[in-house]
VEXKOLKOL-401384 format. One record per residue: x, y, z of N, C-alpha, C in turn. Coordinates in steps of 0.1 Angstrom, whole numbers, padded with zeros to 4 digits, always signed. Layout:
N
XYZXYZXYZ;...
// end
This chain:
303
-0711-0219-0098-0716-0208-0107-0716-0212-0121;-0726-0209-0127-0725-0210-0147-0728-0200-0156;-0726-0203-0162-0718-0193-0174-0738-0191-0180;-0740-0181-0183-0754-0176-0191-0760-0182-0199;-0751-0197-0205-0759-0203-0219-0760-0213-0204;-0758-0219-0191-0761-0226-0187-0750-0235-0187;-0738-0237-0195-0726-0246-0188-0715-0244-0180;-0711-0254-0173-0701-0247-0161-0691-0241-0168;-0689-0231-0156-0676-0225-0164-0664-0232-0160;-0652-0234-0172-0642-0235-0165-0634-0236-0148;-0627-0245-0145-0623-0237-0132-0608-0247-0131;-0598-0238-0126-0583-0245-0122-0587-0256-0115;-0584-0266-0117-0584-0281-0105-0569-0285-0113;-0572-0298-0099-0553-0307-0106-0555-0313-0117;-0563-0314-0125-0562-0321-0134-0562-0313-0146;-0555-0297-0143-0558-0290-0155-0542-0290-0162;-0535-0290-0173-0526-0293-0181-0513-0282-0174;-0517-0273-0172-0508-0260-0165-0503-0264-0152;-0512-0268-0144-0511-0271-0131-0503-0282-0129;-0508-0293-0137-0495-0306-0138-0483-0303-0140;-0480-0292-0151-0469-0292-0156-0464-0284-0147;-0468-0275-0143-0460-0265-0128-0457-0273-0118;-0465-0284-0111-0458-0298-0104-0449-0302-0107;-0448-0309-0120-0440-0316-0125-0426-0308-0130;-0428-0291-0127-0417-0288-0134-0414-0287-0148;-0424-0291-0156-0416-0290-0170-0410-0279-0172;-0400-0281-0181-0389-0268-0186-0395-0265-0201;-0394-0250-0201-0401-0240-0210-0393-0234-0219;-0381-0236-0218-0366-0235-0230-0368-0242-0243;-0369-0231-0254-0369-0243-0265-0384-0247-0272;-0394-0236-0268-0407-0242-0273-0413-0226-0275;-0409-0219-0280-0410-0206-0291-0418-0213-0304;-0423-0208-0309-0427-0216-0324-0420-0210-0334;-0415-0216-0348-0399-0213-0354-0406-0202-0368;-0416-0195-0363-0421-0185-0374-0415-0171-0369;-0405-0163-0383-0402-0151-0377-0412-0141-0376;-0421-0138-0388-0428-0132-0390-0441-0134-0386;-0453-0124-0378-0466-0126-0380-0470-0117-0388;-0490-0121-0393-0498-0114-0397-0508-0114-0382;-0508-0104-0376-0523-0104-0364-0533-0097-0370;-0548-0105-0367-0557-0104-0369-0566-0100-0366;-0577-0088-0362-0583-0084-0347-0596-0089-0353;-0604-0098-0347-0614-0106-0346-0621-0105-0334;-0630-0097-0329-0640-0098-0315-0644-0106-0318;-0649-0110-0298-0657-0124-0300-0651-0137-0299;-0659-0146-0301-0654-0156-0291-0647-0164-0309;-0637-0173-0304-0631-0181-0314-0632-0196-0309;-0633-0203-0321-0629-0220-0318-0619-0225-0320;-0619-0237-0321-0605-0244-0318-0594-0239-0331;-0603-0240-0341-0593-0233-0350-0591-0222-0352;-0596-0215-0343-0590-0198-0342-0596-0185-0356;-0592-0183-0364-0601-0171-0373-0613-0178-0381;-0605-0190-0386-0619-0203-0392-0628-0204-0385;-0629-0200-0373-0642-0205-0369-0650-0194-0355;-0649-0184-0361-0648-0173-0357-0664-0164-0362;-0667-0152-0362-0673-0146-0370-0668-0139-0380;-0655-0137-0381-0648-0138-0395-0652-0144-0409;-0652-0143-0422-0654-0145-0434-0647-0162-0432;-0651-0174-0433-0645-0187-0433-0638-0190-0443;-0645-0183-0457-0635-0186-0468-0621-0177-0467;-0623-0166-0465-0612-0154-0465-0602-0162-0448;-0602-0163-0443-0599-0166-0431-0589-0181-0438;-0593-0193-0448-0586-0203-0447-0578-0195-0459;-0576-0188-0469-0570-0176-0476-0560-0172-0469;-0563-0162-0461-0552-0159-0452-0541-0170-0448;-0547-0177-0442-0540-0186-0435-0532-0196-0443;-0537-0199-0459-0526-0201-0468-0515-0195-0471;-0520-0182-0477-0509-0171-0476-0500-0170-0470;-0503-0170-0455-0492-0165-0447-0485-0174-0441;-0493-0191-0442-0481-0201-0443-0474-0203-0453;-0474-0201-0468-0467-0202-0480-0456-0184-0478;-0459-0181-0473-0449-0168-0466-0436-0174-0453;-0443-0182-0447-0433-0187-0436-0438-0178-0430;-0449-0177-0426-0453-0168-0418-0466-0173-0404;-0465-0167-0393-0479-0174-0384-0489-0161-0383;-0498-0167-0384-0514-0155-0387-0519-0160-0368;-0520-0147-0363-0532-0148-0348-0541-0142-0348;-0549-0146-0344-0565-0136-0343-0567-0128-0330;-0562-0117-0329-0565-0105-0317-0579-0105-0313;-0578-0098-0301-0586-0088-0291-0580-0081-0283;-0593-0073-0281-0586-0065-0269-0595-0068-0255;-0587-0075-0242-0591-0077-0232-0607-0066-0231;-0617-0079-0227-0631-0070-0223-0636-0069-0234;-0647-0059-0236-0657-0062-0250-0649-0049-0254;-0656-0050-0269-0648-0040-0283-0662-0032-0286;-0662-0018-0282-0673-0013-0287-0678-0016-0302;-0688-0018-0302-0695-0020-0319-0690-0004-0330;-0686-0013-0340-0686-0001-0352-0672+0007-0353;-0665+0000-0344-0652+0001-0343-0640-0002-0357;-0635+0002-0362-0628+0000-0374-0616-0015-0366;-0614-0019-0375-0607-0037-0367-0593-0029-0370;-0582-0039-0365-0569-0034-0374-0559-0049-0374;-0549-0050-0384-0546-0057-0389-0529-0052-0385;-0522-0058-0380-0504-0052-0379-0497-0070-0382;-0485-0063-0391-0475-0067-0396-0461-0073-0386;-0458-0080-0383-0445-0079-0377-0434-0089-0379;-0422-0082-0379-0415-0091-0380-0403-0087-0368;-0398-0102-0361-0391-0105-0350-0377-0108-0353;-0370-0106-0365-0356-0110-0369-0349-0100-0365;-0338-0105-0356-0327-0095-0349-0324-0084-0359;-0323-0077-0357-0313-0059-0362-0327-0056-0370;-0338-0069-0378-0350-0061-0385-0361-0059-0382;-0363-0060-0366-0376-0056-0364-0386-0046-0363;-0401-0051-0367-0409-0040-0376-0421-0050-0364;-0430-0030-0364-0440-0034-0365-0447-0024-0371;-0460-0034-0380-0466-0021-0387-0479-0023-0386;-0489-0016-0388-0500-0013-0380-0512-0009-0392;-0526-0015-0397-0535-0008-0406-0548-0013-0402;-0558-0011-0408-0569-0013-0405-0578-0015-0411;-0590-0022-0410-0597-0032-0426-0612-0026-0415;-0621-0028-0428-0636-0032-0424-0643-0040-0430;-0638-0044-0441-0642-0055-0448-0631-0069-0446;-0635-0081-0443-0627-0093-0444-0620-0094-0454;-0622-0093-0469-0615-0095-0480-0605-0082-0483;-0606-0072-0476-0594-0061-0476-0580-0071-0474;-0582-0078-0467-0569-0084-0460-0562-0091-0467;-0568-0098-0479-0562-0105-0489-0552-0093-0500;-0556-0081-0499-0545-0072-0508-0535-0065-0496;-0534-0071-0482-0525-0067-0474-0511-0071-0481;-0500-0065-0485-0489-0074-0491-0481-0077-0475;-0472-0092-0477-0465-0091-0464-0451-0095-0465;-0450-0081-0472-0432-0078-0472-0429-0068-0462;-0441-0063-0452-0434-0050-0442-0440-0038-0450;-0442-0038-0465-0446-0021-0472-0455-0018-0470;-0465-0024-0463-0480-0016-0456-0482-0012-0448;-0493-0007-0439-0491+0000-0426-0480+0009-0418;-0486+0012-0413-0480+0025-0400-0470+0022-0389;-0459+0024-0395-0449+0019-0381-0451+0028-0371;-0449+0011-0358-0456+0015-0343-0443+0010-0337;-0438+0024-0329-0428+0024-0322-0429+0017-0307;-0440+0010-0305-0440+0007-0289-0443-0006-0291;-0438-0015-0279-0442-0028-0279-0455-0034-0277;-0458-0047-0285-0474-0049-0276-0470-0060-0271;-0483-0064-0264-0483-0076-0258-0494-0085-0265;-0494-0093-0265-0501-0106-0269-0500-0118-0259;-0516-0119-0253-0517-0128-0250-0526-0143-0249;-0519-0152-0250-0530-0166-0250-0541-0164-0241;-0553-0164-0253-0565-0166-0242-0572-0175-0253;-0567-0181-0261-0577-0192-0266-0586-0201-0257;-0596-0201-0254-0600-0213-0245-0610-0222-0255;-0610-0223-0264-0614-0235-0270-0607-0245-0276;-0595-0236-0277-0580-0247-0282-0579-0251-0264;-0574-0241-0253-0573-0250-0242-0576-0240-0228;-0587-0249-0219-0592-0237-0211-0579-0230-0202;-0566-0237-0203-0560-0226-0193-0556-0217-0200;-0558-0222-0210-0553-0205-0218-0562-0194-0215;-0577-0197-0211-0587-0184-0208-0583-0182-0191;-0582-0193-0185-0583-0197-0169-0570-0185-0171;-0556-0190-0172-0547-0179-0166-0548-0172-0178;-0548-0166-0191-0544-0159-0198-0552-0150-0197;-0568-0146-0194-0574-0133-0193-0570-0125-0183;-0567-0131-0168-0565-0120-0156-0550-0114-0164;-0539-0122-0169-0529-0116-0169-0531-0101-0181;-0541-0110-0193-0543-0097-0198-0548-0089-0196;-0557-0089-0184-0565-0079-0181-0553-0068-0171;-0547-0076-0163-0539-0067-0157-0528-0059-0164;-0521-0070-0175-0515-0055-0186-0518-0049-0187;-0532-0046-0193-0536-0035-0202-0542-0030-0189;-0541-0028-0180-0545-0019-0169-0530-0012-0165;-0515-0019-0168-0509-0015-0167-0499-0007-0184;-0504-0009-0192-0505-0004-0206-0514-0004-0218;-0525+0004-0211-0534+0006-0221-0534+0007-0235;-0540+0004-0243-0544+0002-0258-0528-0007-0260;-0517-0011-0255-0510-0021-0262-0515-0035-0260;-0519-0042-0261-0521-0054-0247-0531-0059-0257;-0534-0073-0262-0541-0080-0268-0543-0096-0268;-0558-0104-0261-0555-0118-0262-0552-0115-0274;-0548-0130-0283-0544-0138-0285-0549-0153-0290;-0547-0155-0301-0551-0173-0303-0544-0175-0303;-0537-0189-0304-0534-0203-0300-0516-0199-0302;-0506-0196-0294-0489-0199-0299-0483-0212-0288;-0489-0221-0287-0486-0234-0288-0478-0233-0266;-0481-0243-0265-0474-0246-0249-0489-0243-0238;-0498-0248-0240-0506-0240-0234-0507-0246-0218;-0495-0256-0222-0496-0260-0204-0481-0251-0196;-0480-0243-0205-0473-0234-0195-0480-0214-0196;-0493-0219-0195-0504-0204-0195-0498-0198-0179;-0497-0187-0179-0503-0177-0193-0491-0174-0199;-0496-0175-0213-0484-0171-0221-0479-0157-0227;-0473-0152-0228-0469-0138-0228-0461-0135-0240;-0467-0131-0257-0455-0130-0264-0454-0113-0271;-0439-0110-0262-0437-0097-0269-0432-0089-0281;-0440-0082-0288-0434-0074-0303-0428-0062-0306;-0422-0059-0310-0419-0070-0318-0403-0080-0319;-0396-0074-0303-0391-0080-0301-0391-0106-0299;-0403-0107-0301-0404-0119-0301-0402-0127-0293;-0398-0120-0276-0396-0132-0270-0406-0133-0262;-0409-0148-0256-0419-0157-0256-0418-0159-0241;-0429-0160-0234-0430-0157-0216-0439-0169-0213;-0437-0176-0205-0447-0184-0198-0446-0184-0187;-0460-0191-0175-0463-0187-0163-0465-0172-0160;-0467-0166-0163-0470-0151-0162-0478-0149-0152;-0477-0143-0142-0484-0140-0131-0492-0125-0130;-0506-0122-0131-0515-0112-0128-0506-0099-0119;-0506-0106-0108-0499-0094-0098-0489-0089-0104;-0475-0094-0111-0467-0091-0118-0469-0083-0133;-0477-0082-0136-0479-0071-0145-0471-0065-0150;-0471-0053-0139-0469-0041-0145-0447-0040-0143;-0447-0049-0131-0434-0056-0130-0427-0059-0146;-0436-0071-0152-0430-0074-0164-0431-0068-0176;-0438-0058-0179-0438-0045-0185-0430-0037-0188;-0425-0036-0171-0415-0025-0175-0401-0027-0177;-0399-0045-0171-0388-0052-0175-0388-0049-0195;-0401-0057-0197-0401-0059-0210-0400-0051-0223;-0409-0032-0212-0403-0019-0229-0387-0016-0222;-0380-0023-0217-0368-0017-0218-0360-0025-0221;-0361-0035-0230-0358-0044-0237-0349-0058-0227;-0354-0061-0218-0343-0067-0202-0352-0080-0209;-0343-0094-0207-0347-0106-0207-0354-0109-0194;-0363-0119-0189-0370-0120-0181-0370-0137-0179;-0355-0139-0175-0352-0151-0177-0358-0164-0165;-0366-0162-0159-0369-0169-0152-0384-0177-0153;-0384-0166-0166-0403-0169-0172-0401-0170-0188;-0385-0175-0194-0385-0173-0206-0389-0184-0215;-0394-0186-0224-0397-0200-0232-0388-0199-0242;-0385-0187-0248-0377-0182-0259-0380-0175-0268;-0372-0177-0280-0376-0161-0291-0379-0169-0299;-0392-0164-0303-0400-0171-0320-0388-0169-0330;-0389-0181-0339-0380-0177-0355-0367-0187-0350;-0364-0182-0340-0350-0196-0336-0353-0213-0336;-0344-0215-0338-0348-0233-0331-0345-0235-0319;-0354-0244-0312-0353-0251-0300-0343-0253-0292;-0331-0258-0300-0314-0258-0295-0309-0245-0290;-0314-0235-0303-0306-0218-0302-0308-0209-0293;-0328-0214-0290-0334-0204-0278-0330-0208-0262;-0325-0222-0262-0321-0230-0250-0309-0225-0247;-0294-0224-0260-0286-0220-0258-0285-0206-0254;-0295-0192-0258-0293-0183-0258-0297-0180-0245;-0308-0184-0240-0314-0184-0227-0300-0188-0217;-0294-0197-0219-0284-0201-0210-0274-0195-0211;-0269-0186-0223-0260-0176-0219-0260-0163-0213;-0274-0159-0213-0282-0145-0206-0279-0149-0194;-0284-0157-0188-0283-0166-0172-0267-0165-0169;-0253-0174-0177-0244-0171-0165-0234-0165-0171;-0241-0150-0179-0229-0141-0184-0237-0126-0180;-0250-0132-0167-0256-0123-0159-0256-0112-0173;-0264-0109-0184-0267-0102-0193-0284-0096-0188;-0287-0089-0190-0300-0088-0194-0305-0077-0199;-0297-0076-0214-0303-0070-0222-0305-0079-0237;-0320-0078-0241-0316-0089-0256-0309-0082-0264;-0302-0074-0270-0292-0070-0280-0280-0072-0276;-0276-0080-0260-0261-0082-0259-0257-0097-0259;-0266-0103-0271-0264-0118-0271-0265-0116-0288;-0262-0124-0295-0264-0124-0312-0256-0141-0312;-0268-0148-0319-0270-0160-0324-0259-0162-0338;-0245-0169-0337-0243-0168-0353-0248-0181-0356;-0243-0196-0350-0248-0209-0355-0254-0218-0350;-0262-0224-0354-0269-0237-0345-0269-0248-0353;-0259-0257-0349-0258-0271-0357-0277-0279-0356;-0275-0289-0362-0288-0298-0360-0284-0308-0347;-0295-0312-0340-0292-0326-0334-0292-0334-0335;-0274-0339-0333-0269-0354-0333-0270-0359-0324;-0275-0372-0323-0269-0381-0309-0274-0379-0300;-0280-0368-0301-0288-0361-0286-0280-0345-0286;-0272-0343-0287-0270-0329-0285-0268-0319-0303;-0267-0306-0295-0263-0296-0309-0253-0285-0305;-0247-0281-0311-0235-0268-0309-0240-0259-0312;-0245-0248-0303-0247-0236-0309-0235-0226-0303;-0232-0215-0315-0222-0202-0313-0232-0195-0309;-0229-0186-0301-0237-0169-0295-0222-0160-0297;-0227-0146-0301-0216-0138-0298-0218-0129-0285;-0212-0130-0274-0213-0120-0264-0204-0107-0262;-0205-0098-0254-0194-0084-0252-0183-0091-0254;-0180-0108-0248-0164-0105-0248-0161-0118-0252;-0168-0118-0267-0163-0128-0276-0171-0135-0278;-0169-0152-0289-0176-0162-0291-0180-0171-0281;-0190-0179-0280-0191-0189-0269-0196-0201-0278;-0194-0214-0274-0199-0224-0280-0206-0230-0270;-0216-0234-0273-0227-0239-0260-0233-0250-0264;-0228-0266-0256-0233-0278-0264-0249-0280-0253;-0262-0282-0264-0275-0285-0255-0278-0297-0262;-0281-0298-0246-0291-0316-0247-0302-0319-0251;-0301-0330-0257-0321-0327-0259-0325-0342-0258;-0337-0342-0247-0342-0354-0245-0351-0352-0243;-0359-0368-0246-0377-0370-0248-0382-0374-0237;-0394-0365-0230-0396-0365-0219-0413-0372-0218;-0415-0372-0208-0430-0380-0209-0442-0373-0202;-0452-0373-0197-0457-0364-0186-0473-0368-0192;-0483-0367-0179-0490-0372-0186-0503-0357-0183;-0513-0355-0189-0522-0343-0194-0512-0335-0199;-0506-0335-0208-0497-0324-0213-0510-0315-0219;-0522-0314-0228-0530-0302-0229-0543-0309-0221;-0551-0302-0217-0566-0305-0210-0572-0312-0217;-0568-0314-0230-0581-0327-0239-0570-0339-0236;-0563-0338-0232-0556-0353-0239-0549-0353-0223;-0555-0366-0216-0554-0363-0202-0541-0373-0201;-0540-0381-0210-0536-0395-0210-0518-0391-0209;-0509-0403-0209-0493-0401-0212-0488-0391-0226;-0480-0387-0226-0475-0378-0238-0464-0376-0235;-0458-0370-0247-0445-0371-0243-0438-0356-0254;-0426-0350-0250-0423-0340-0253-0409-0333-0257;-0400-0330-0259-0388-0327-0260-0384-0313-0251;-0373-0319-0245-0365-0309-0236-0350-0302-0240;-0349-0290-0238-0336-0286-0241-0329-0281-0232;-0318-0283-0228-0311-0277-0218-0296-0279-0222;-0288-0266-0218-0275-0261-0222-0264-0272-0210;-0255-0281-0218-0248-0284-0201-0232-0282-0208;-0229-0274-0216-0216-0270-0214-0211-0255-0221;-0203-0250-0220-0199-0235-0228-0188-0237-0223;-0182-0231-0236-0172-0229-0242-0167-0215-0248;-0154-0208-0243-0149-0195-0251-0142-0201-0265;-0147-0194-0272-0141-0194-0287-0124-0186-0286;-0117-0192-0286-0105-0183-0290-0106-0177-0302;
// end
């Protein structure tokens, strides 16, 4: 079957970057991207590889943005909402930030592209929104599994939570699609399964870790979200507010020390990190690559 302009569409085979990596197992610990803060963008319509640049969005205001909000420490995504966006629709623009005890989301809305540039992004604009969204990868010009598994999953959230639920451009790992990142709590889902929906929904508004599909929480590092993930698992937790991150050394020698505080006390948790190889790691680049792994192999009670 083909797509209306006449080229094939997309389709899952083994040689797609998701599919390898679900063979092969790669591990999904540790690959959060380390920005606490977003700016989301709502852009209908289709996007390219570079996401609002190349969009029907304003191109100058769009590389604007995207200065801004990296000179903020910040990551900018360009929304939709699963399925077409009636015309004449006002767009909206939300704030968020994912830092434990300060999480915000706030919510406004633009008609003009250069409104956005007087957005300030300290949190004092827009409308705080008490419910979580979802966000999900459906970039398919950065990488088709991101459209291949990221639309059905979207489509079935927002069948199971209407008006929250939004693709998504590009939050990195796209060979573990579909990716799932929730706000404004921040933590980060991969492999997400359609039928599971409404399952991981309701794990997800009641704030339960979903540790079997976790990648980690954006804003941490790679060491911290590995370590933290691995204390949820065998101190059988699963709520995110009964874990709090105090330190994450850097990695020496191959490993890092991270402290978590749990109900019943400090833990010290030494993770490993090694460079792993695999080859289509994304759909364009079919060839060997190679990756970093994190994984927790000791804990320790803090007296």
């Amino acid at each position: 079957m083909t797509a209306s302009h006449g080229a094939p569409r997309p389709r899952e085979t083994l040689d797609r970057c998701a599919l390898r990596a679900q063979l092969r197992g790669d591990p999904m610990l540790g690959t959060a991207f380390p920005a606490y803060r977003l700016l989301l963008v709502e852009q209908p319509g289709p996007w390219g590889h570079a996401g609002l640049t190349e969009s029907h969005f304003d191109r100058e205001v769009a590389q604007q943005l995207y200065r801004r909000t990296e000179a903020a420490g910040m990551r900018m995504l360009a929304i939709r909402r699963p399925g077409r966006t009636p015309a004449g629709q006002p767009r909206i623009w939300a704030y968020v930030d994912t830092r434990p005890g300060r999480e915000a989301l706030r919510v406004g809305e633009y008609t003009e592209e250069r409104e956005l540039l007087d957005v300030p992004l300290d949190g004092s604009a827009g409308v705080a929104d008490p419910n979580p969204l979802y966000l999900v990868c459906a970039h398919s010009k950065h990488d088709a599994c991101c459209a291949l598994r990221g639309r059905p999953v979207a489509a079935a959230l927002a069948e199971a939570r209407p008006g929250r639920v939004w693709e998504c451009s590009h939050v990195g790992g796209e060979r573990f699609a579909a990716n799932v990142l929730v706000l404004p709590s921040g933590m980060l889902y991969g492999r997400v399964l359609p039928f599971a929906a409404a399952e991981f929904a309701d794990a997800a508004d009641s704030g339960e870790v979903i540790g079997a599909l976790l990648r980690g929480r954006v804003g941490f590092t790679p060491q911290a979200q590995a370590a933290m993930a691995f204390a949820y698992e065998h101190l059988a937790l699963r709520e995110i507010d009964q874990l709090r991150l105090v330190s994450a050394s850097p990695v020496r020698s191959g490993d890092a020390l991270v402290r978590v505080a749990g109900p019943h006390g400090l833990i010290d948790i030494t993770v490993r990190v090694e460079r792993r190889s695999g080859e289509g790691l994304t759909c364009a680049k079919s060839g060997l690559g190679s990756y970093f792994s994190y994984r927790a192999i000791s804990a320790t009670a803090v007296d």
